[in-house]
mmCIF file of the N, C-alpha and C atoms, coordinates in Angstrom:
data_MODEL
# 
_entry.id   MODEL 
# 
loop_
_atom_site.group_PDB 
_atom_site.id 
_atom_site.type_symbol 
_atom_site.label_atom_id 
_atom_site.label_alt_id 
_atom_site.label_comp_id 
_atom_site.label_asym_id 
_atom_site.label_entity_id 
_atom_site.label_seq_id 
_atom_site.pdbx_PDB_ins_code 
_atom_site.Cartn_x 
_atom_site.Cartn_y 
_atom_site.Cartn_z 
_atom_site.occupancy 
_atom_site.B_iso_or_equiv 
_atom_site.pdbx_formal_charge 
_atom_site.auth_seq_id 
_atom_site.auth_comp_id 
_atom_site.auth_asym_id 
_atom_site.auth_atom_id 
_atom_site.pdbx_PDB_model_num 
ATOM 1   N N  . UNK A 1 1  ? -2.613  -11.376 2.129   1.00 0.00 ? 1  UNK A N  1 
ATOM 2   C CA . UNK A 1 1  ? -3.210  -10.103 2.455   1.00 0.00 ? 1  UNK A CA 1 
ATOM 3   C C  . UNK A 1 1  ? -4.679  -10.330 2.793   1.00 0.00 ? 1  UNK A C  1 
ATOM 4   N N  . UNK A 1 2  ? -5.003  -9.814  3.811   1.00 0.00 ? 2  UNK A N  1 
ATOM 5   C CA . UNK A 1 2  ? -6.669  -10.178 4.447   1.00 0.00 ? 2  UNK A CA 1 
ATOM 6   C C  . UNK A 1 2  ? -7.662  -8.913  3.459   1.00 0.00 ? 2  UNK A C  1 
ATOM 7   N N  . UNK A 1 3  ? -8.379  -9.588  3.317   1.00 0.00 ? 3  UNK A N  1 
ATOM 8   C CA . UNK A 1 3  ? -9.496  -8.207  2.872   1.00 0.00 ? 3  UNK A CA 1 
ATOM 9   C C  . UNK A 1 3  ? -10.890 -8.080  4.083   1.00 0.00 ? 3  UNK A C  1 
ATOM 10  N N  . UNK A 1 4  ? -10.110 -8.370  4.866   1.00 0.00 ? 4  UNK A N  1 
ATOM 11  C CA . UNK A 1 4  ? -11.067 -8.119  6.282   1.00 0.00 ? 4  UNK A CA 1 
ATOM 12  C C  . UNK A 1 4  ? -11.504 -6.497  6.489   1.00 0.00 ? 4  UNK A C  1 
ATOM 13  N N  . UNK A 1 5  ? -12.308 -5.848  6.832   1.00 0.00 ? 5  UNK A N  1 
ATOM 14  C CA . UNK A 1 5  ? -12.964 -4.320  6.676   1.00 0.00 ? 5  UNK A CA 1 
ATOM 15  C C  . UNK A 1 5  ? -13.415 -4.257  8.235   1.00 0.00 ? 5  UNK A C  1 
ATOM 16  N N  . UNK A 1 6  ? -12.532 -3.060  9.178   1.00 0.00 ? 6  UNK A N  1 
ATOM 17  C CA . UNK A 1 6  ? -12.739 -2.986  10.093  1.00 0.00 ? 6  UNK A CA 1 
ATOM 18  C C  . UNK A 1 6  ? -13.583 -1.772  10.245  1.00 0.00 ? 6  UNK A C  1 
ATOM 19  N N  . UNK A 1 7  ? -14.758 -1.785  10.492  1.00 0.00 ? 7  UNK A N  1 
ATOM 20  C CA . UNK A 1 7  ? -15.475 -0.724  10.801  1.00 0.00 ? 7  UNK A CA 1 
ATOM 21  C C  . UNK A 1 7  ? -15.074 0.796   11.989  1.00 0.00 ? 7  UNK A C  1 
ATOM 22  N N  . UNK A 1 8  ? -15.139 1.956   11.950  1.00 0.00 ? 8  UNK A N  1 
ATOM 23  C CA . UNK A 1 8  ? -14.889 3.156   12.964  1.00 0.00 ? 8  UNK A CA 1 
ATOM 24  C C  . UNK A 1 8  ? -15.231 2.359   14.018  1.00 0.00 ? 8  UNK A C  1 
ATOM 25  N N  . UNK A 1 9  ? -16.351 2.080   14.738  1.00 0.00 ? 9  UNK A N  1 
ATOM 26  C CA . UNK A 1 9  ? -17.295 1.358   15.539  1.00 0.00 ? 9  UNK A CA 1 
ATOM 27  C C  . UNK A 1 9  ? -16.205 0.678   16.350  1.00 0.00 ? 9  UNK A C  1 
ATOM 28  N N  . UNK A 1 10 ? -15.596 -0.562  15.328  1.00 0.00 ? 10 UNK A N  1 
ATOM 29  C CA . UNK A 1 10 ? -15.130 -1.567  16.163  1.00 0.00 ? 10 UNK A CA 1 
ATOM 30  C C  . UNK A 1 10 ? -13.741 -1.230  16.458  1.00 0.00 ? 10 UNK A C  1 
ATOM 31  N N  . UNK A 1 11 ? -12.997 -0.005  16.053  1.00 0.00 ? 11 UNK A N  1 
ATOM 32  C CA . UNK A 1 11 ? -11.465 0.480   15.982  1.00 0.00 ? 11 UNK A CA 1 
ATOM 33  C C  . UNK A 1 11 ? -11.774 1.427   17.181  1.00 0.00 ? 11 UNK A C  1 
ATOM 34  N N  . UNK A 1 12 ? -12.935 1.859   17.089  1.00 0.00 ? 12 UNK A N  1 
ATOM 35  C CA . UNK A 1 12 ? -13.170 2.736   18.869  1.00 0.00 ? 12 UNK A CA 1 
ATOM 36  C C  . UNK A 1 12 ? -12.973 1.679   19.658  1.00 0.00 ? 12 UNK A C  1 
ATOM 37  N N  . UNK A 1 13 ? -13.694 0.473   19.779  1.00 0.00 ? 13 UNK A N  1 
ATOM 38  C CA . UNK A 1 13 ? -13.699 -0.458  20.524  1.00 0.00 ? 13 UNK A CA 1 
ATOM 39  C C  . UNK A 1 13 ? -12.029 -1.037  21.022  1.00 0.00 ? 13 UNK A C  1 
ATOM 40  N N  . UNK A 1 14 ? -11.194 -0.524  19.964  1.00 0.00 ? 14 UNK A N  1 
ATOM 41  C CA . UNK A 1 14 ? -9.829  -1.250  20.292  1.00 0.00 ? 14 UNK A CA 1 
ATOM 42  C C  . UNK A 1 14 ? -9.003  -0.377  21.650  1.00 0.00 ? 14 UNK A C  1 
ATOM 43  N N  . UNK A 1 15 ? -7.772  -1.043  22.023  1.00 0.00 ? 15 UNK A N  1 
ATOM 44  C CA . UNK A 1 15 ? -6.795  0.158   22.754  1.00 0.00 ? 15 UNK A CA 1 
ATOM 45  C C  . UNK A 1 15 ? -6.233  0.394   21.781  1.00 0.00 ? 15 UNK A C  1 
ATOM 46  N N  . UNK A 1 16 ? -5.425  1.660   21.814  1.00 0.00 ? 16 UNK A N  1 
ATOM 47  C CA . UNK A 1 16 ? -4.424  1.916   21.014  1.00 0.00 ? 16 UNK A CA 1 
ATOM 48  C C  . UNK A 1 16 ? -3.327  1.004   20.745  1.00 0.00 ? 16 UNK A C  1 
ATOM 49  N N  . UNK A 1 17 ? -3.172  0.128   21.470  1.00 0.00 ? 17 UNK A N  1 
ATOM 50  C CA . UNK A 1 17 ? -1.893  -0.977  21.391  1.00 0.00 ? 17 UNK A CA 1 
ATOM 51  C C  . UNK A 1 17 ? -2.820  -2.057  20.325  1.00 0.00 ? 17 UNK A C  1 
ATOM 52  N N  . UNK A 1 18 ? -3.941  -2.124  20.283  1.00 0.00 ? 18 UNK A N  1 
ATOM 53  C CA . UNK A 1 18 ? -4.693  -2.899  19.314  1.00 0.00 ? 18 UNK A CA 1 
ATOM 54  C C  . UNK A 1 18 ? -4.801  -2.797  17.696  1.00 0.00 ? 18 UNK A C  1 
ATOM 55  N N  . UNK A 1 19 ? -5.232  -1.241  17.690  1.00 0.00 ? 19 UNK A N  1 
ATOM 56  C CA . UNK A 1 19 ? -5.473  -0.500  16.779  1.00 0.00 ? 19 UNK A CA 1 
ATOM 57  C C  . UNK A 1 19 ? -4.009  -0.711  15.728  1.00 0.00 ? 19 UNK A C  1 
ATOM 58  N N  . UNK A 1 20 ? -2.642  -0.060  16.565  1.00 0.00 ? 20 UNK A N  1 
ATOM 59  C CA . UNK A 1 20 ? -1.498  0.002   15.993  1.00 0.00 ? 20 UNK A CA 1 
ATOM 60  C C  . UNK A 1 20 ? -0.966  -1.463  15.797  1.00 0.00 ? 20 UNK A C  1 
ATOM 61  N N  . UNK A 1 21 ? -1.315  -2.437  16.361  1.00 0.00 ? 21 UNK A N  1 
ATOM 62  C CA . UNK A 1 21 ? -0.909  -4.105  15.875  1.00 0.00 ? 21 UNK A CA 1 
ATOM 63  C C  . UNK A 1 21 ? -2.136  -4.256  14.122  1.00 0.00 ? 21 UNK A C  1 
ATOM 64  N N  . UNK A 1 22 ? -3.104  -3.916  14.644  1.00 0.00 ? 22 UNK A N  1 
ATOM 65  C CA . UNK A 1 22 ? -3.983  -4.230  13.371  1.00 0.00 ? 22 UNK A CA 1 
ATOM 66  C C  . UNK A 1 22 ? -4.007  -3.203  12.239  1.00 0.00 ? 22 UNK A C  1 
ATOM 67  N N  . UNK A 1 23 ? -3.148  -1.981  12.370  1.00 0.00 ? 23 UNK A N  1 
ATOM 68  C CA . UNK A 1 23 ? -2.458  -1.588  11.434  1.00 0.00 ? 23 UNK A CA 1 
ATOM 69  C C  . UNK A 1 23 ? -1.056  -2.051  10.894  1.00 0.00 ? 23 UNK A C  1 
ATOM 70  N N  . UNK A 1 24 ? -0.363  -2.481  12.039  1.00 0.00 ? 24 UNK A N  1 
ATOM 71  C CA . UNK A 1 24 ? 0.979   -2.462  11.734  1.00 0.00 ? 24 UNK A CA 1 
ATOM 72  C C  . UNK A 1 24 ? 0.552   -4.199  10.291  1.00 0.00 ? 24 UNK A C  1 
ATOM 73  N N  . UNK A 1 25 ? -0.213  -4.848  10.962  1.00 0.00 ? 25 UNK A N  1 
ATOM 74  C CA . UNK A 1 25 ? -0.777  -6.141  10.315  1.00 0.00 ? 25 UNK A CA 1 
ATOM 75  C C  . UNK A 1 25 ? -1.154  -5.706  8.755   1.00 0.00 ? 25 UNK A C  1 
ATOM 76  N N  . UNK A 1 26 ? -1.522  -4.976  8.612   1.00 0.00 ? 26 UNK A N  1 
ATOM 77  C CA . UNK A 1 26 ? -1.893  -4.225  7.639   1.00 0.00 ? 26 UNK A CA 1 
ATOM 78  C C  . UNK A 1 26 ? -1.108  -4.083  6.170   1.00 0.00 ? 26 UNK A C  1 
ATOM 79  N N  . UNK A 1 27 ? 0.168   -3.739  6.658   1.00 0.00 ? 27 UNK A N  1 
ATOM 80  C CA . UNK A 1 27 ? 0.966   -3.443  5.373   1.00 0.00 ? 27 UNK A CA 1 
ATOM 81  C C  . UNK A 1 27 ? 1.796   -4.163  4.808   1.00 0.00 ? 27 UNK A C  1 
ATOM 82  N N  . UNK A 1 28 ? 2.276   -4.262  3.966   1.00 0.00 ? 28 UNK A N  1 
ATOM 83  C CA . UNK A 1 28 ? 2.524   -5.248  3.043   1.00 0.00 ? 28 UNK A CA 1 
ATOM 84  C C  . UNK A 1 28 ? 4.244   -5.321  2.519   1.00 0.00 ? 28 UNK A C  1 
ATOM 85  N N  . UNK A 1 29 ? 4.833   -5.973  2.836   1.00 0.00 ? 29 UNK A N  1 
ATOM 86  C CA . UNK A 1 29 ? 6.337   -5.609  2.160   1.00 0.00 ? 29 UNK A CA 1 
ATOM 87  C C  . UNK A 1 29 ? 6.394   -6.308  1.508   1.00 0.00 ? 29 UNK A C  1 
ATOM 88  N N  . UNK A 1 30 ? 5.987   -7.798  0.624   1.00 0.00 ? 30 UNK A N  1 
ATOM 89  C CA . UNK A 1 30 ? 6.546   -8.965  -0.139  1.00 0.00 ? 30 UNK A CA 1 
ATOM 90  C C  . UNK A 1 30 ? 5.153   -8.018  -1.347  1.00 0.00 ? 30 UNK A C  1 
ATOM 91  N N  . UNK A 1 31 ? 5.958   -8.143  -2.599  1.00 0.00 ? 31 UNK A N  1 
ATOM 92  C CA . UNK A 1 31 ? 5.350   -8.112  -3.789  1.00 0.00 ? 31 UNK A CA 1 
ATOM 93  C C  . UNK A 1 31 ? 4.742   -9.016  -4.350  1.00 0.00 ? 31 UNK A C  1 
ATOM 94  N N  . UNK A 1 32 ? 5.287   -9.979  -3.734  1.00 0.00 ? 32 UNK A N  1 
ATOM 95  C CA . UNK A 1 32 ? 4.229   -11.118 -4.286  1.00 0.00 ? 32 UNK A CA 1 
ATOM 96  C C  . UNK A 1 32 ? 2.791   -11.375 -3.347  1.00 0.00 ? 32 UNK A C  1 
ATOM 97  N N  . UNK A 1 33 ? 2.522   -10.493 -2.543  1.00 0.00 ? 33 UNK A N  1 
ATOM 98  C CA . UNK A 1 33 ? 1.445   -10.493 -1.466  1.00 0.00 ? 33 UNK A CA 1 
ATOM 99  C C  . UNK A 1 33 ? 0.671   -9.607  -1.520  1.00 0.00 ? 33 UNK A C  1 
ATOM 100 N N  . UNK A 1 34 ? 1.256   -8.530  -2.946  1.00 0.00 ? 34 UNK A N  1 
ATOM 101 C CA . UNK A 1 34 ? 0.076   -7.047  -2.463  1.00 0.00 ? 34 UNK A CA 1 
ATOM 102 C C  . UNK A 1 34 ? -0.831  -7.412  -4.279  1.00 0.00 ? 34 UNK A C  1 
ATOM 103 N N  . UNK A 1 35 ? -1.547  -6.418  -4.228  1.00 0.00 ? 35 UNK A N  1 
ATOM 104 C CA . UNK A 1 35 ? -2.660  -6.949  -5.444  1.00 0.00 ? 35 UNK A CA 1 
ATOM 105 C C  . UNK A 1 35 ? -1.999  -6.542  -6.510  1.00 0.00 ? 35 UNK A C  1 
ATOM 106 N N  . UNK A 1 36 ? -2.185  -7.579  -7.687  1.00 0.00 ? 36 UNK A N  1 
ATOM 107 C CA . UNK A 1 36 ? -1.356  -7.056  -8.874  1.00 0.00 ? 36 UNK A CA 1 
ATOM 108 C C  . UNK A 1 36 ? -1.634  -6.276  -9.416  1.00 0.00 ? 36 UNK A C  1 
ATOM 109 N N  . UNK A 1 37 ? -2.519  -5.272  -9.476  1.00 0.00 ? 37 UNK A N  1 
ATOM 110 C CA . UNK A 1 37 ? -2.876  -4.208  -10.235 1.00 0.00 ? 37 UNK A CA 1 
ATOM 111 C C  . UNK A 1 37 ? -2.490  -2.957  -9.767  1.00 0.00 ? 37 UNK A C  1 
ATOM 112 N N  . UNK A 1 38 ? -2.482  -3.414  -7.861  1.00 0.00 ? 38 UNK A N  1 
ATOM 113 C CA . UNK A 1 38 ? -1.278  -1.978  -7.087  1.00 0.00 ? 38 UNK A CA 1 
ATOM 114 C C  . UNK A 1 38 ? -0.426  -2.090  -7.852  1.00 0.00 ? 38 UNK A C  1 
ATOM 115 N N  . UNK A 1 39 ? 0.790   -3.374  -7.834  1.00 0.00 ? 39 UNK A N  1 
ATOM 116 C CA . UNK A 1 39 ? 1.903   -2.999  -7.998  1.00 0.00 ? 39 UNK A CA 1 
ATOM 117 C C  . UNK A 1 39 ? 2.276   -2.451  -9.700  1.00 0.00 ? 39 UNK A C  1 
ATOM 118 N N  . UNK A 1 40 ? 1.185   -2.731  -10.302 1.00 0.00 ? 40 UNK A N  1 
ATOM 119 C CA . UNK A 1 40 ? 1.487   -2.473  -12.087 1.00 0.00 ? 40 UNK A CA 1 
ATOM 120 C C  . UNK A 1 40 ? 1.374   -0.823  -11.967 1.00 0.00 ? 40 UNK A C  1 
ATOM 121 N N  . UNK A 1 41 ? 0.370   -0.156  -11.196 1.00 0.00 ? 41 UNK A N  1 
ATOM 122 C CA . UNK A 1 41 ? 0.045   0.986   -11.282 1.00 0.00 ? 41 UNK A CA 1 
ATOM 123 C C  . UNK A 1 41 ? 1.244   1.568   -10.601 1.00 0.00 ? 41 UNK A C  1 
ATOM 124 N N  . UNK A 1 42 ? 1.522   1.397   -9.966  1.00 0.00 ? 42 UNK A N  1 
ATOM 125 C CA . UNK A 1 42 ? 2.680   1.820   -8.881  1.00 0.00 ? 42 UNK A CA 1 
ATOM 126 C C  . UNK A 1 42 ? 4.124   1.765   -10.154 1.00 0.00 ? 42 UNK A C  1 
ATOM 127 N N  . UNK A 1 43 ? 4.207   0.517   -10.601 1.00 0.00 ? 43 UNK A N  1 
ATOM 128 C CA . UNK A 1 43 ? 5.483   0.442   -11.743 1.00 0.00 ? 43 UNK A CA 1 
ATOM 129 C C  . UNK A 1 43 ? 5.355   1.609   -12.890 1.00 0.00 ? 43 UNK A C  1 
ATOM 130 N N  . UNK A 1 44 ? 4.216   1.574   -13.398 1.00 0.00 ? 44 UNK A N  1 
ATOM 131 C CA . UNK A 1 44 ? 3.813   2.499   -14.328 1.00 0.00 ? 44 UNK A CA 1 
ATOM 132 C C  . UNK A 1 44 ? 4.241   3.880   -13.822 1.00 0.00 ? 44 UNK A C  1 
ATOM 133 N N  . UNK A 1 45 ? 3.794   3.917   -12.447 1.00 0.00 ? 45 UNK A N  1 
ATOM 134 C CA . UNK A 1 45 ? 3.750   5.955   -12.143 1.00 0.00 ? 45 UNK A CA 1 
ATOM 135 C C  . UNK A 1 45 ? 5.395   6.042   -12.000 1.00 0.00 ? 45 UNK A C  1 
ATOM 136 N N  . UNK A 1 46 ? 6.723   5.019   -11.928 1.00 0.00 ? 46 UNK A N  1 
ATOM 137 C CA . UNK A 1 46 ? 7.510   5.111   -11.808 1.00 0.00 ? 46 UNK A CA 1 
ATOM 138 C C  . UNK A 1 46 ? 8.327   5.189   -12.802 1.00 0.00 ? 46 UNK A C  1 
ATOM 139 N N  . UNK A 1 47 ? 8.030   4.280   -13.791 1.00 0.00 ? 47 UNK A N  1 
ATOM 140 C CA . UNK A 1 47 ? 8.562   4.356   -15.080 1.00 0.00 ? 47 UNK A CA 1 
ATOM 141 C C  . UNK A 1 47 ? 8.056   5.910   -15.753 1.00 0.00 ? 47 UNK A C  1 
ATOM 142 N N  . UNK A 1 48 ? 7.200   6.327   -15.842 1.00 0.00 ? 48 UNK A N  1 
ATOM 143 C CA . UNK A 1 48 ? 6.788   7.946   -16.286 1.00 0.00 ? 48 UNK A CA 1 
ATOM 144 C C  . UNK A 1 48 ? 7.257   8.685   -15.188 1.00 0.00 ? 48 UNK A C  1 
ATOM 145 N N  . UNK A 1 49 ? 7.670   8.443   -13.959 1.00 0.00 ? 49 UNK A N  1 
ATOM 146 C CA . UNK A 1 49 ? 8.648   9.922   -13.406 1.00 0.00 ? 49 UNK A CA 1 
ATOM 147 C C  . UNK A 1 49 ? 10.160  9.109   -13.892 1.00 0.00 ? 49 UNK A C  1 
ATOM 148 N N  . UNK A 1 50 ? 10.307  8.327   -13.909 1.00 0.00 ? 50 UNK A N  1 
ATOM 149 C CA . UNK A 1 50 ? 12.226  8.152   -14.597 1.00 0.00 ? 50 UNK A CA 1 
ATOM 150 C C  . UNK A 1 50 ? 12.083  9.212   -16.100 1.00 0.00 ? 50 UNK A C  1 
ATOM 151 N N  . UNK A 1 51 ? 11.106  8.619   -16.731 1.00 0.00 ? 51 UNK A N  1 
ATOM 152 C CA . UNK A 1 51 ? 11.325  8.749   -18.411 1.00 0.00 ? 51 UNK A CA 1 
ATOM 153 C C  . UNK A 1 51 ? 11.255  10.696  -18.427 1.00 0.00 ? 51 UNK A C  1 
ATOM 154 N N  . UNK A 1 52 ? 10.150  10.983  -17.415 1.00 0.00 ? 52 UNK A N  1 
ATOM 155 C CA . UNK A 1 52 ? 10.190  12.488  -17.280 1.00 0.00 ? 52 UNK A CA 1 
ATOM 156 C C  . UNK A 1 52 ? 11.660  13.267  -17.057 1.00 0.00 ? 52 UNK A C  1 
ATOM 157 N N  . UNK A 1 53 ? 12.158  12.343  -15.711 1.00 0.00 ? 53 UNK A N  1 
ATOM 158 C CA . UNK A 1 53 ? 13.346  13.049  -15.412 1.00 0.00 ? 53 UNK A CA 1 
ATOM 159 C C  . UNK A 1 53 ? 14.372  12.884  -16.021 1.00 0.00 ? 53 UNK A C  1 
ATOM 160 N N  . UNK A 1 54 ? 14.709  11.914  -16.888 1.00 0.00 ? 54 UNK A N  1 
ATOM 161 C CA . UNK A 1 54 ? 15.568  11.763  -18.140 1.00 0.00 ? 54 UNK A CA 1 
ATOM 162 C C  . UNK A 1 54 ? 15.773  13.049  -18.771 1.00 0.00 ? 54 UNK A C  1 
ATOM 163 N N  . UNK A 1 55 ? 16.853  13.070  -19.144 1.00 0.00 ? 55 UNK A N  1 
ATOM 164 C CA . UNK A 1 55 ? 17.366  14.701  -20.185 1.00 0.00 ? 55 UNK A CA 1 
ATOM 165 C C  . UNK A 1 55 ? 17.124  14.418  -21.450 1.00 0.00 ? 55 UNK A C  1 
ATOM 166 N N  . UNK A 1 56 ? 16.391  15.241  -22.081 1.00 0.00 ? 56 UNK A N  1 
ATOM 167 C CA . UNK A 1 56 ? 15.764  14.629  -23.344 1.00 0.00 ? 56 UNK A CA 1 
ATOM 168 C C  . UNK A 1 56 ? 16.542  14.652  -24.376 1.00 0.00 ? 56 UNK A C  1 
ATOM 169 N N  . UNK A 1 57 ? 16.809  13.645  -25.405 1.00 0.00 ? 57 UNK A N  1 
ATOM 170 C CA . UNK A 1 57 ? 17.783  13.429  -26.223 1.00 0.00 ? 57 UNK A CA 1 
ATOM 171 C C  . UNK A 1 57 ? 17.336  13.912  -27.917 1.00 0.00 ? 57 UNK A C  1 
ATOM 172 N N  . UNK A 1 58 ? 17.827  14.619  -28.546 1.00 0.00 ? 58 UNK A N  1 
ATOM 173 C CA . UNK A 1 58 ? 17.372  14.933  -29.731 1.00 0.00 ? 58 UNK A CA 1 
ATOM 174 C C  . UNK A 1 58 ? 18.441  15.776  -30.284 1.00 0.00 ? 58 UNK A C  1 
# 
């Protein structure tokens, strides 16, 4: 994953066929490639909507 920071400035400067490659470049599908603290936060907000939507047992 790049932590390259493209400025407004230089994304005016692109074509749209540019812009949408250096977004499409952008996103991330392998978990082992995105930052580990996304994916913990991301696990976390998931595990608290399962446990929410669970029927509560008592």
């Amino acid at each position: 994953m790049s932590d390259d920071i493209v400025t407004a400035a230089e994304l005016e400067k692109l074509s749209p066929a540019e812009r949408h490659e250096l977004f499409e470049a952008s996103i991330v599908t392998d978990l082992d490639e995105a930052p580990s603290h996304l994916v913990e936060q991301a696990r976390a907000r998931m595990q608290q909507r399962i446990a929410e939507s669970e029927p509560q047992r008592g």
